[in-house]
C-alpha positions as CSV (number, residue, x, y, z in Angstrom):
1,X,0.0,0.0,0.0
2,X,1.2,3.6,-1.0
3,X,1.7,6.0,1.7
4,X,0.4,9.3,0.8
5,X,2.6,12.4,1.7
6,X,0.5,13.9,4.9
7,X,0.5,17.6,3.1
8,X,-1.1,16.0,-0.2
9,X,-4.9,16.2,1.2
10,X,-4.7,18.7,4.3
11,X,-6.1,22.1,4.7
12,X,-4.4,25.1,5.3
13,X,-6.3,28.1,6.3
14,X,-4.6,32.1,5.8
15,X,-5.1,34.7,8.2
16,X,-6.8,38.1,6.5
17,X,-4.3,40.5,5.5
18,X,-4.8,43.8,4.9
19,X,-3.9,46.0,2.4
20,X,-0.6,45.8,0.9
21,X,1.1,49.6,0.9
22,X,4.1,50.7,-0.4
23,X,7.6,49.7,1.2
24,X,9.0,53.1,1.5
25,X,12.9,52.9,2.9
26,X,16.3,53.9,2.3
27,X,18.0,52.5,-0.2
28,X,22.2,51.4,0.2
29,X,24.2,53.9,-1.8
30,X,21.6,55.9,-3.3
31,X,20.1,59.3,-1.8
32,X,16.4,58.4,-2.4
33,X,13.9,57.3,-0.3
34,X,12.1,53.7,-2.5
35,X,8.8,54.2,-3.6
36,X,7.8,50.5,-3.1
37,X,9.6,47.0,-2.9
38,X,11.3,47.6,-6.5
39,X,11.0,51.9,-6.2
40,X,8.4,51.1,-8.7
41,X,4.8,51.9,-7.2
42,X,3.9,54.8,-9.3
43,X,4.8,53.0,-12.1
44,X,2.5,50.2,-11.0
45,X,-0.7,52.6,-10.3
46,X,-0.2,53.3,-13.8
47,X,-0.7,49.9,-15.2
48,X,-3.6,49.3,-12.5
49,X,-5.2,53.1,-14.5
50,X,-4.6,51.2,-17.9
51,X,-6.1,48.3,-17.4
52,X,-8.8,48.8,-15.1
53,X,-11.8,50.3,-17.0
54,X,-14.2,51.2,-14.4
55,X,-11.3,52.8,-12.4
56,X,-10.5,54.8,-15.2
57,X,-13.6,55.7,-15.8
58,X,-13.7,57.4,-12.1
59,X,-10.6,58.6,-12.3
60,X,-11.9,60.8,-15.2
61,X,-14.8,61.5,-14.4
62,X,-12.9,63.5,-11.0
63,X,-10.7,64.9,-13.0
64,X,-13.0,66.4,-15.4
65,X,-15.4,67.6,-12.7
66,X,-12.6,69.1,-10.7
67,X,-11.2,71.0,-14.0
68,X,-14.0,72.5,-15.3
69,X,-13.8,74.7,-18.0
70,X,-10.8,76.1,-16.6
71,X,-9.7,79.2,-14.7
72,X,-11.8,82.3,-14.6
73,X,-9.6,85.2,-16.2
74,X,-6.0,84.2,-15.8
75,X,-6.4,80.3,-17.2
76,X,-4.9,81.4,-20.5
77,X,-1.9,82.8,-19.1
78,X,1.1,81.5,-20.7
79,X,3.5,80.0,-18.0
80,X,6.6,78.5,-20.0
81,X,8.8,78.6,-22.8
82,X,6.6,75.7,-24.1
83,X,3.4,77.8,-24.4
84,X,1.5,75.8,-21.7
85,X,-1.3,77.8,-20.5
86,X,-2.2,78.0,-16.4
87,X,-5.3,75.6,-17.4
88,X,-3.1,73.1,-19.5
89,X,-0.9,73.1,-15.9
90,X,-3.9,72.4,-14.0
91,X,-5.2,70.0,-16.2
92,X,-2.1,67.7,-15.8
93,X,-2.1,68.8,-12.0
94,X,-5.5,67.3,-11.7
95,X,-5.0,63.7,-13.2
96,X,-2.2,63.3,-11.3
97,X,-3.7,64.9,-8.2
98,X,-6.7,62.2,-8.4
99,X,-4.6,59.3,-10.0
100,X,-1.4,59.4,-7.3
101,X,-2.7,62.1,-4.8
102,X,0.0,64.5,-5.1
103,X,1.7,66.9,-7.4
104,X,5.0,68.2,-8.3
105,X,6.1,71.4,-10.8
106,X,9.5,72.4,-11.8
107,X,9.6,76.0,-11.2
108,X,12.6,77.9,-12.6
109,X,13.4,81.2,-10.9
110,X,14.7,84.5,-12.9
111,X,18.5,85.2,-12.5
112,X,18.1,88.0,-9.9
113,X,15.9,85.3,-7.9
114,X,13.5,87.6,-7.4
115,X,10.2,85.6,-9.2
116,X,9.5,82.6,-10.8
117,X,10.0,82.7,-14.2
118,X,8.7,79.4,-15.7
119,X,6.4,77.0,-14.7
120,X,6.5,73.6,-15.7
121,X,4.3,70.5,-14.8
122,X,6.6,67.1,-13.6
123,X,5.4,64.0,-13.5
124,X,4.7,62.8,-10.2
125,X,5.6,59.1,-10.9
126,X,9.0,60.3,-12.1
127,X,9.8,61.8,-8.6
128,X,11.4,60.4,-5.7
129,X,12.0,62.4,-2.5
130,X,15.4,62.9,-0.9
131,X,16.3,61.3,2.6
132,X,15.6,63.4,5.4
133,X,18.6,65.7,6.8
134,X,19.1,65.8,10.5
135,X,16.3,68.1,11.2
136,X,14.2,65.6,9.9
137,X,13.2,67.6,6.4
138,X,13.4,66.5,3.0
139,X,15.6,69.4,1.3
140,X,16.1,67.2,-2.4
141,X,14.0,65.4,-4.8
142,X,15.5,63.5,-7.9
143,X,13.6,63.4,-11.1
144,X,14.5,60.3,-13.3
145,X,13.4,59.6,-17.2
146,X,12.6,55.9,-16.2
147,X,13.1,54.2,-12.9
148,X,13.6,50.9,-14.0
149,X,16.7,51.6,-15.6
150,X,18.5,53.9,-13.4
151,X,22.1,53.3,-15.2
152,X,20.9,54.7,-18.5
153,X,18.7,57.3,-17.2
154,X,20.9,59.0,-13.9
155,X,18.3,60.6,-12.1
156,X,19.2,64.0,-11.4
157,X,19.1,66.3,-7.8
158,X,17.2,69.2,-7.7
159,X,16.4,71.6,-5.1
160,X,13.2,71.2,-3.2
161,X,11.4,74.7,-3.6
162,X,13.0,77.2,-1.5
163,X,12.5,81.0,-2.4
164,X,15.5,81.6,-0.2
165,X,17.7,79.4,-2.2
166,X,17.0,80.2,-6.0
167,X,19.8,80.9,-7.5
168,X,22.5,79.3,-9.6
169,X,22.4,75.6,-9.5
170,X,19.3,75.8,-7.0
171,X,17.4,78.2,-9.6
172,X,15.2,74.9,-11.2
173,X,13.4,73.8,-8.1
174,X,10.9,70.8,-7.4
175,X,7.8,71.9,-5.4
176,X,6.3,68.3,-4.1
177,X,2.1,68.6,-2.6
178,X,0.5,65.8,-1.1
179,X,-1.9,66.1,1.4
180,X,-1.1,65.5,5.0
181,X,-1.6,61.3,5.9
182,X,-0.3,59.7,9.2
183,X,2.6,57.8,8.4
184,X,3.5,59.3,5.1
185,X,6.6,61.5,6.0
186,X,8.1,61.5,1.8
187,X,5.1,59.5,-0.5
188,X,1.3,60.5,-1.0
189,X,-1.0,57.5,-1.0
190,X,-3.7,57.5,-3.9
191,X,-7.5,58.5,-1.8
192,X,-9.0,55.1,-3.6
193,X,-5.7,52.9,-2.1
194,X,-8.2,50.5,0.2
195,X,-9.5,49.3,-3.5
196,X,-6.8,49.3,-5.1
197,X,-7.0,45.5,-5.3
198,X,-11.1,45.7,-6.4
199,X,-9.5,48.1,-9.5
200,X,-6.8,45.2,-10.0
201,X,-9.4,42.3,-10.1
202,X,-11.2,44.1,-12.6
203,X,-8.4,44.4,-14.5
204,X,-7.6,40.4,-14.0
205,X,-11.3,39.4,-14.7
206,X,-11.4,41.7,-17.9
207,X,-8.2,39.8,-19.3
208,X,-9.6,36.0,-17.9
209,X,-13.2,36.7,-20.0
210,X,-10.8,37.5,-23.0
211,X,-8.6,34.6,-22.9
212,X,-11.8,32.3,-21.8
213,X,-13.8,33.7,-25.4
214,X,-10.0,32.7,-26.8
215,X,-10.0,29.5,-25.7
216,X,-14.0,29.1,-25.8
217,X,-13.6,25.4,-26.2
218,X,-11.9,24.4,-23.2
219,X,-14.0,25.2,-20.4
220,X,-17.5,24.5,-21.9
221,X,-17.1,20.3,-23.1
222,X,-14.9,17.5,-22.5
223,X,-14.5,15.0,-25.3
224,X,-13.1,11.6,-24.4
225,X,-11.7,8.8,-27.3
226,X,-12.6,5.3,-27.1
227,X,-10.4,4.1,-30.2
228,X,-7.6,3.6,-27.9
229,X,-4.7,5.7,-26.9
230,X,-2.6,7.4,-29.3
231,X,0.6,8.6,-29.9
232,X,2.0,12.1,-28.6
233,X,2.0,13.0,-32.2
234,X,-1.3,11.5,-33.1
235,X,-2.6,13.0,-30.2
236,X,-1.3,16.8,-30.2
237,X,-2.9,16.5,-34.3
238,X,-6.0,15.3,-33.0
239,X,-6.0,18.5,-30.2
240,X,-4.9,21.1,-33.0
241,X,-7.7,20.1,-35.6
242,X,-10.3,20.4,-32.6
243,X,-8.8,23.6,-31.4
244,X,-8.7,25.4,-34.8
245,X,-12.4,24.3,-35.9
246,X,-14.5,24.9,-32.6
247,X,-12.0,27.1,-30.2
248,X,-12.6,31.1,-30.5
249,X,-15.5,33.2,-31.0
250,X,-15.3,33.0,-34.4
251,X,-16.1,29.5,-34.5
252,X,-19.2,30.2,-32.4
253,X,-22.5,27.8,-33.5
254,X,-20.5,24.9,-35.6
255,X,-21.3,21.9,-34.7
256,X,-19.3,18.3,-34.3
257,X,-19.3,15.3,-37.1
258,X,-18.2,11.5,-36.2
259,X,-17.7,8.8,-37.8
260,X,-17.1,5.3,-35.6
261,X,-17.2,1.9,-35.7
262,X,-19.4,0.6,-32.4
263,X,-17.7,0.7,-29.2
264,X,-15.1,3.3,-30.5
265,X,-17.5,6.1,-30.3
266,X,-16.3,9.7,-29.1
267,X,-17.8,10.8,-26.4
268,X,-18.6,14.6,-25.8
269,X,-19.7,15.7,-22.6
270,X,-21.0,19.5,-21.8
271,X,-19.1,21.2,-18.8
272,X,-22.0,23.4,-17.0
273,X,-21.1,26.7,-16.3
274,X,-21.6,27.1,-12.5
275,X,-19.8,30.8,-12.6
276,X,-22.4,32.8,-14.4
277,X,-23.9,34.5,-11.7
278,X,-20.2,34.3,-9.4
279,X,-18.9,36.7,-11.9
280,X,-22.1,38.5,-12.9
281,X,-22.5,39.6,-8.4
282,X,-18.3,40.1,-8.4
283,X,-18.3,42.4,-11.5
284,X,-21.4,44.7,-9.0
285,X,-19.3,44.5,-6.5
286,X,-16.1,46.0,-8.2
287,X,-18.2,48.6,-9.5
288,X,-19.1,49.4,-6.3
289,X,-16.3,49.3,-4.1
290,X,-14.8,51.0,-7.1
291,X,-17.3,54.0,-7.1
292,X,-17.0,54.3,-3.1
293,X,-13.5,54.7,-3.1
294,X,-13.5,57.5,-5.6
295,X,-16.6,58.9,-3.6
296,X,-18.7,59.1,-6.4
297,X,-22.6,59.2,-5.5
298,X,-24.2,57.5,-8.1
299,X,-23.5,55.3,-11.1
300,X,-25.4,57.3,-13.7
301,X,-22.6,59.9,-13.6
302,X,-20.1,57.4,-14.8
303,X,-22.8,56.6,-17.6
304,X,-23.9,53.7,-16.2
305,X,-27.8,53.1,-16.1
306,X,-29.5,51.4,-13.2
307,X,-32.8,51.1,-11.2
308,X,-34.0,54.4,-8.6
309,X,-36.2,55.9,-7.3
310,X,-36.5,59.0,-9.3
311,X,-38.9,60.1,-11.6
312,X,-36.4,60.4,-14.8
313,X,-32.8,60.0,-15.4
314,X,-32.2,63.7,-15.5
315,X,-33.7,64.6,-11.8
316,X,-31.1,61.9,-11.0
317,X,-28.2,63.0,-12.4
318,X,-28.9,66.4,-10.9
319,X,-29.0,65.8,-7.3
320,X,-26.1,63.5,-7.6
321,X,-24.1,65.6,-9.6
322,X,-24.8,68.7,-6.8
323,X,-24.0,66.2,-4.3
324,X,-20.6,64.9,-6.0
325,X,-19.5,68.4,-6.3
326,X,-20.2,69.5,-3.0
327,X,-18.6,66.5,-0.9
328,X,-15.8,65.4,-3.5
329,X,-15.0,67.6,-5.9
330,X,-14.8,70.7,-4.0
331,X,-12.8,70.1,-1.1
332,X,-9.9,68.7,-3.9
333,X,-10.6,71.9,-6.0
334,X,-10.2,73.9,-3.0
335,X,-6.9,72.3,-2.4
336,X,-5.4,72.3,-5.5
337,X,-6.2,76.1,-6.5
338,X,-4.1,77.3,-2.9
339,X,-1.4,75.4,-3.3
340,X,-1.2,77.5,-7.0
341,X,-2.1,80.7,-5.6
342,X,0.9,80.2,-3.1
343,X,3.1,79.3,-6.6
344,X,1.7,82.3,-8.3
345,X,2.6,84.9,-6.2
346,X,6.3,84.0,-7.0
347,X,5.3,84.4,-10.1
348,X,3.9,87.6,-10.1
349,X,0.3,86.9,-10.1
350,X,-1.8,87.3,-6.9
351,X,-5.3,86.5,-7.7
352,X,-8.1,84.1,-6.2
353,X,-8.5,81.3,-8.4
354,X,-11.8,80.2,-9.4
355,X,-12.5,77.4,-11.8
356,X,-15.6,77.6,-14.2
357,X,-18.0,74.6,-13.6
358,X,-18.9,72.3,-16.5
359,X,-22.1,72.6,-18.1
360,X,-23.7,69.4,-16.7
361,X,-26.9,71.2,-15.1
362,X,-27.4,73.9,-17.9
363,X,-27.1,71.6,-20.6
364,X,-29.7,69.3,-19.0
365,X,-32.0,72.7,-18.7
366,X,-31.3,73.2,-22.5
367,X,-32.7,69.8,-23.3
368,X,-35.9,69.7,-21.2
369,X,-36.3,73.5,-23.1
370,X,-35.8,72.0,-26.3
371,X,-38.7,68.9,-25.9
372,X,-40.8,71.6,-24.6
373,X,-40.2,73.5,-27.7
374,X,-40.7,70.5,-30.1
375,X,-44.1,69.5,-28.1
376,X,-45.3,73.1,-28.4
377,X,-44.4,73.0,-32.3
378,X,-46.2,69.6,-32.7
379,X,-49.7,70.7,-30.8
380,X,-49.3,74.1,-33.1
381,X,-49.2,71.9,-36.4
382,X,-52.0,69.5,-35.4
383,X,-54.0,73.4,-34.5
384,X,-53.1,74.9,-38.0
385,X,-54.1,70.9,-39.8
């Protein structure tokens, strides 16, 4: 009698972990603090953004509401050499803002260091903060073309922003906002971090209905041979024939053809589906953990239609659309537009920003004026028939 190994059948239960944040540490011989285990985590919220539909979805749909139309008066200011405007700035400000909660600009002062001469957005995900000096403050940050190759692309020191210390070699500066977070002394941490794994599963189940339409055979039938056992050859022939003609969505509705003497029959039998519904609840509840996380209200603002208790669509949409501005967008709008205002005063501006709104609400007006113009044009042609 066999002995089976003792680990073959037993059950191992995990404890809950919670989730996974960013290993942020010194790193031997370099003067950056790591942003994550590989100093890569930026990098990886941007895969998580392009893959994830629904979280890119929300991640637009903030940005866009905290942009507007733009700044009142002074948005088309040009700031740089480049010819980016004050709005083009806070547009790239904003994604950012939303997508890694923080923001960084390269401001380059005027010889005389007396104002700031040219703004320039930087990427966020490119910057890594200095170590702290012995009075505990972070007086560098190093901007690098691509972190995962440091040896081609030497990330280079500049001043953090210091309008004491703006001249010379310290006249391009890095200015680094995050909002304030308990424990987060160099790195911002992304508002929608507890469902960062819900934006990753969507990303995974997305891919595993792609490959499952791919390989549309394999999970729906099993067909067993009764002519014997063939050859490795014979056998991966047999599987590639099979696989072409009936694997794929583009084979969808074709149908099998035997031929057999009796007793050698093949046999085909269907594999139910038990995961219809699994996936159907997990996909609601990605949306929704999703959605909480980016704190918005209802799903009709990320065009996605579902049951309420409102009269029409457009009632809807209103009152969530007041509420989303008021609770979420605001209070990151409000942020944003002081942390400028403090900029643009080295600049030479002083002014109280104010963004325009977007049209959601007057556009909806427009519309419901419009049918009401069409219905009165319809009851005046049946009057004058």
């Amino acid at each position: 009698m066999s002995r089976v190994p003792e680990s073959l059948y037993s059950v191992k239960g995990t404890q809950f972990q919670a989730i996974e944040l960013p290993l942020i540490r010194e790193i031997r011989g370099k003067e950056w603090m790591s942003y994550g285990f590989s100093n890569l985590f930026p990098q990886e919220l941007i895969e998580v953004y392009n893959t994830s539909a629904m979280h890119q979805t929300a991640i637009h749909a903030v940005t866009d509401a905290i942009i507007g139309q733009g700044f009142l008066k002074v948005g088309k200011e040009y700031v740089n050499l480049d010819g980016d405007t004050l709005d083009v700035i806070f547009e790239k400000v904003a994604l950012d803002y939303v997508l890694f909660g923080g923001y960084s600009l390269n401001l380059i002062w005027n010889k005389e260091g007396t104002r700031i001469a040219e703004i320039y957005h930087l990427p966020i995900a490119n910057v890594r903060s200095g170590q702290h000096n012995e009075d505990g403050d972070v007086t560098h940050y190093y901007y690098g073309a691509d972190w995962r190759n440091i040896k081609k692309y030497k990330p280079k020191e500049y001043k953090k922003f210091d309008p004491t210390d703006n001249k010379g070699e310290n006249a391009s500066q890095i200015f680094y906002m995050y909002d304030y977070q308990p424990g987060q002394d160099f790195y911002p941490l992304p508002t929608y971090m507890g469902a960062l794994t819900d934006c990753e599963l969507d990303a995974r189940i997305s891919r595993w209905h792609n490959q499952n339409l791919k390989n549309g055979l394999s999970p729906s039938m099993f067909i067993q041979f009764r002519s014997g056992i063939p050859t490795n050859d014979e056998r991966q022939t047999i599987y590639n024939e099979i696989d072409a003609a009936f694997s794929g969505e583009e084979n969808a509705g074709k149908f099998f053809m035997s031929f057999s003497r009796p007793g050698e029959e093949m046999e085909i039998t269907p594999v139910e589906n038990t995961t219809s519904d699994y996936y159907t609840i997990l996909e609601q509840r990605i949306t929704s953990r999703i959605m909480t996380a980016h704190r918005i209200t209802s799903a009709k603002l990320l065009g996605i239609s579902e049951a309420s208790g409102f009269s029409n669509n457009a009632e809807e949409i209103v009152v969530a659309y007041q509420h989303f501005l008021a609770t979420t967008i605001k209070p990151k709008q409000d942020k944003l537009t002081t942390s400028l205002e403090f900029i643009l005063k080295f600049y030479g501006i002083t002014v109280n920003l104010h963004i325009v709104p977007n049209e959601i609400l007057p556009t909806i007006a427009e519309k419901i004026e419009i049918k009401e113009k069409i219905q009165e044009e319809d009851v005046t042609d049946r009057i004058t028939d």
